[in-house]
C-alpha positions in Angstrom: 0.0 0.0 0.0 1.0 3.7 -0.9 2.1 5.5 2.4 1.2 9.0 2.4 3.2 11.6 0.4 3.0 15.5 1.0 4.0 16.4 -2.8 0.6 16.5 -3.9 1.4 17.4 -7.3 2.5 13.9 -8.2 -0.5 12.3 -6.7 -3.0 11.2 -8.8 -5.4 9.4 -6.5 -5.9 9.9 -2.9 -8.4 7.5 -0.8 -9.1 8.5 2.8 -11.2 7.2 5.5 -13.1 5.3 3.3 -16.3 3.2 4.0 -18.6 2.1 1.2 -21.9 -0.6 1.8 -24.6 -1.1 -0.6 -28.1 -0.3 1.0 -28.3 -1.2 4.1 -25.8 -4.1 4.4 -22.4 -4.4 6.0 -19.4 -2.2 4.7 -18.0 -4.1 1.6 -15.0 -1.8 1.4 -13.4 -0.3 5.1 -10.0 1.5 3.7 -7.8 3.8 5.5 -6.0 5.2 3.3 -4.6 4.4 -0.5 -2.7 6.6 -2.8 -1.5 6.3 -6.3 0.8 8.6 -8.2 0.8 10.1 -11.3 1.9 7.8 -14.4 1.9 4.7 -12.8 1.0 0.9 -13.4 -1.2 -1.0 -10.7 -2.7 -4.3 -11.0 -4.8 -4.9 -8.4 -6.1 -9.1 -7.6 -8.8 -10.3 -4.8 -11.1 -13.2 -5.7 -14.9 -12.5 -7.0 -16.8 -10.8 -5.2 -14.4 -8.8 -2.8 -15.2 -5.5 -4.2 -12.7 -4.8 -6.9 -15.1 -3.3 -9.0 -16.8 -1.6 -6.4 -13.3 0.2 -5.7 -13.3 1.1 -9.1 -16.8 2.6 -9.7 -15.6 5.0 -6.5 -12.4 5.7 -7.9 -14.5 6.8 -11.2 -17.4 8.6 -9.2 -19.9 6.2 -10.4 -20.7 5.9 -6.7 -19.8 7.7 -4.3 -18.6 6.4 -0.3 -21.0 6.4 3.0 -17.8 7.8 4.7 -14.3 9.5 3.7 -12.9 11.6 1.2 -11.6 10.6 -2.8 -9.5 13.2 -4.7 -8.5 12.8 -7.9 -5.4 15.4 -8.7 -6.6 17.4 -6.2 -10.3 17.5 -7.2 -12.3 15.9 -4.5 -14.6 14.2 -6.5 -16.5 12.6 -3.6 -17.9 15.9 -2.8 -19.2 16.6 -6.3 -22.8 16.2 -7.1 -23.8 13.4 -9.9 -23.2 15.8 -12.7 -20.2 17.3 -12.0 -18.8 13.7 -11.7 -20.2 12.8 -14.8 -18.4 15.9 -16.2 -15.5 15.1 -14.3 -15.0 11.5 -15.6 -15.6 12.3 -19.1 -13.3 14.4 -19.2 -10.6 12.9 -17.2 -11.0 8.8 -17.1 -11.1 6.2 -19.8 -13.2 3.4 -17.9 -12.9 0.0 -19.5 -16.2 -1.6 -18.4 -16.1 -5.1 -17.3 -19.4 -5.6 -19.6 -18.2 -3.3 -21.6 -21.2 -0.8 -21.9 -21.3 0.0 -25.5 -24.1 1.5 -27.4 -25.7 -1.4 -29.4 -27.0 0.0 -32.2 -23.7 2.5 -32.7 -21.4 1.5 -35.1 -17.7 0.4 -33.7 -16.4 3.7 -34.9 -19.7 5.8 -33.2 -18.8 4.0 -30.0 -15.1 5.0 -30.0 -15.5 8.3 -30.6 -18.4 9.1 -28.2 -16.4 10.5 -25.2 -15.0 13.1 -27.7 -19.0 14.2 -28.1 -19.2 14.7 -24.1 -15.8 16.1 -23.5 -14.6 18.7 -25.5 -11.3 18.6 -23.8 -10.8 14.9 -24.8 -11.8 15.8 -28.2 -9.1 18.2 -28.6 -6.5 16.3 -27.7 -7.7 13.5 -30.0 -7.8 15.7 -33.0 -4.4 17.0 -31.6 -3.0 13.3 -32.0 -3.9 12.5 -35.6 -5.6 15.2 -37.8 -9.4 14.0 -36.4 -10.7 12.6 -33.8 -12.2 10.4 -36.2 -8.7 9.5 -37.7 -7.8 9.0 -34.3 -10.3 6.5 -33.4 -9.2 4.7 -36.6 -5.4 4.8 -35.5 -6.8 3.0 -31.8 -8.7 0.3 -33.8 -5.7 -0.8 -36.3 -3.5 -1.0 -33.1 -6.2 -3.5 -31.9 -6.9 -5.0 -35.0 -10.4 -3.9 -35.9 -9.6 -1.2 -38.9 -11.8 -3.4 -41.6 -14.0 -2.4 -43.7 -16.5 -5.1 -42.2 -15.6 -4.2 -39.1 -15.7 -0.5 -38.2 -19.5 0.2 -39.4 -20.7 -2.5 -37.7 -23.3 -1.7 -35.1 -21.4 -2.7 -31.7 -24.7 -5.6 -31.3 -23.3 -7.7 -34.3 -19.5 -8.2 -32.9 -18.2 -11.0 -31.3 -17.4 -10.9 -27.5 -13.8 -10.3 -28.1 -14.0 -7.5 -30.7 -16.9 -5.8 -28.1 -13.9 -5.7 -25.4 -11.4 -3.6 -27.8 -13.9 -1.7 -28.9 -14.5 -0.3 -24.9 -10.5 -0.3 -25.0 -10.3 1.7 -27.9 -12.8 4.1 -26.5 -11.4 4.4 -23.4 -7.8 5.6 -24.7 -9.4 8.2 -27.0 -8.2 11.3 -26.3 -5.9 10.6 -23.5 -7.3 10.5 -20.3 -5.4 11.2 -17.7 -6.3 7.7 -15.4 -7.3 4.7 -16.7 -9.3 2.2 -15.3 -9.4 -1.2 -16.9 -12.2 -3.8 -15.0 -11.1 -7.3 -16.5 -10.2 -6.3 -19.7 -8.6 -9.1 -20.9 -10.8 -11.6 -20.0 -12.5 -12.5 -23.4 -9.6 -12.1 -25.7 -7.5 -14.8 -26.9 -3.4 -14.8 -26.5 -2.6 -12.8 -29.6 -4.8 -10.1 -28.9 -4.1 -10.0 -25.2 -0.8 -8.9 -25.5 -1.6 -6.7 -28.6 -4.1 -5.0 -25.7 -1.7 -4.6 -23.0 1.2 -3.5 -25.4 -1.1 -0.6 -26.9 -2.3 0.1 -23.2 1.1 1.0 -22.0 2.3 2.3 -25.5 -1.2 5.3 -25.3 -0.5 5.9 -21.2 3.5 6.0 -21.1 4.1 9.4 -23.2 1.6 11.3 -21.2 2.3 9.2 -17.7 -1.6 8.5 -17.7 -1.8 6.7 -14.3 -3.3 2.8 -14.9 -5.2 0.8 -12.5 -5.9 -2.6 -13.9 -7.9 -5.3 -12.3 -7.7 -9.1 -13.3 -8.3 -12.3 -12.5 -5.2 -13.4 -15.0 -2.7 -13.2 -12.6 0.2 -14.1 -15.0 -0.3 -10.5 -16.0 0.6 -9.0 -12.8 4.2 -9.0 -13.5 4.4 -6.2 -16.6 3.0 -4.0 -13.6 4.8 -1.2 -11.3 2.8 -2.5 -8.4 0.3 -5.8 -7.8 -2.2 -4.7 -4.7 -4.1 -7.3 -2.9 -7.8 -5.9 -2.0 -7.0 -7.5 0.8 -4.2 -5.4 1.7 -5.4 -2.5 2.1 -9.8 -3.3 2.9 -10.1 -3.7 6.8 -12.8 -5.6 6.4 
């Protein structure tokens, strides 16, 4: 577990007194206190169930904590209201949903480019990358292997499982968030691909030292990381 550091200008996450539950049942996730810095690489492991995601969605503002404080560089998003963190994680995450969360009846290319139609900042710096954010979408997809033809005007409802999952990869790294959060991401992807995923991953974060956290069951992956957390570690409960 990060110990505290005072440069706050290098943190990129900050978790503090934290206590989330659903409804009314018992605290799933009791934690103390977590940093991450700017730029780097964490995988984080625990078994089904233990609240992985859960620390995620909080991380993102999807939900936000009974008790304790999340700032994101230096933004406390846990104080926001639903909107702003909407605003705030459109324009600032890439979230790589473990059921992926496309837009069915989008085409792969409509679906790749949607965070550059709610975030004018992520827009810019897409177009700033290739000469449209369009383009750029295309240059994400031929890294993952999806520029076809057949492929990219396909509404997202008529792809296999494994194209699905680059597609909400590809959409995630668009316009270059500055944290990344990846739920499973690999899980329905075969061995080529999988290491086509993580090598474009790294390749999009490391020039900009977007800060990764990365959850997986594949355990073998753990090792191409700065850091493996155990939930475990760092949950009281």
């Amino acid at each position: 577990m990060k110990m505290p550091n005072t440069n706050n200008l290098d943190l990129t996450i900050d978790l503090s007194g934290l206590c989330f539950s659903w409804d009314s049942h018992d605290p799933l996730l009791v934690i103390d206190h977590f940093q991450i810095k700017r730029g780097e690489r964490i995988f984080i492991e625990g078994p089904s169930g233990s609240g992985k995601s859960t620390l995620l969605s909080l991380i993102a503002g999807v939900v936000t904590p009974q008790k304790g404080t999340i700032t994101i560089n230096g933004k406390l998003i846990s104080a926001l209201n639903g909107a702003d963190r909407d605003r705030f994680r459109a324009d600032h995450i890439g979230f790589i949903y473990q059921m992926f969360n496309l837009i069915p009846y989008l085409s792969v290319v409509e679906n790749v480019t949607l965070p550059c139609r709610f975030s004018s900042r992520r827009r810019e710096k897409a177009a700033a990358r290739s000469s449209s954010f369009e383009a750029e979408a295309m240059r994400l997809l031929k890294s993952l292997g999806l520029d076809s033809v057949s492929v990219i005007n396909k509404p997202a409802n008529e792809l296999s499982v494994g194209q699905q999952q680059r597609v909400a990869a590809a959409r995630a790294l668009i316009g270059a968030p500055e944290l990344i959060i990846a739920d499973e991401p690999t899980s329905s992807l075969d061995t080529e691909y999988r290491k086509a995923f993580i090598r474009l991953l790294f390749q999009e974060c490391d020039p900009n030292e977007t800060t990764l956290i990365f959850v997986s069951h594949d355990t073998n992956l753990a090792n191409l990381f700065d850091e493996t957390i155990r939930l475990a570690d760092i949950n009281k409960i």
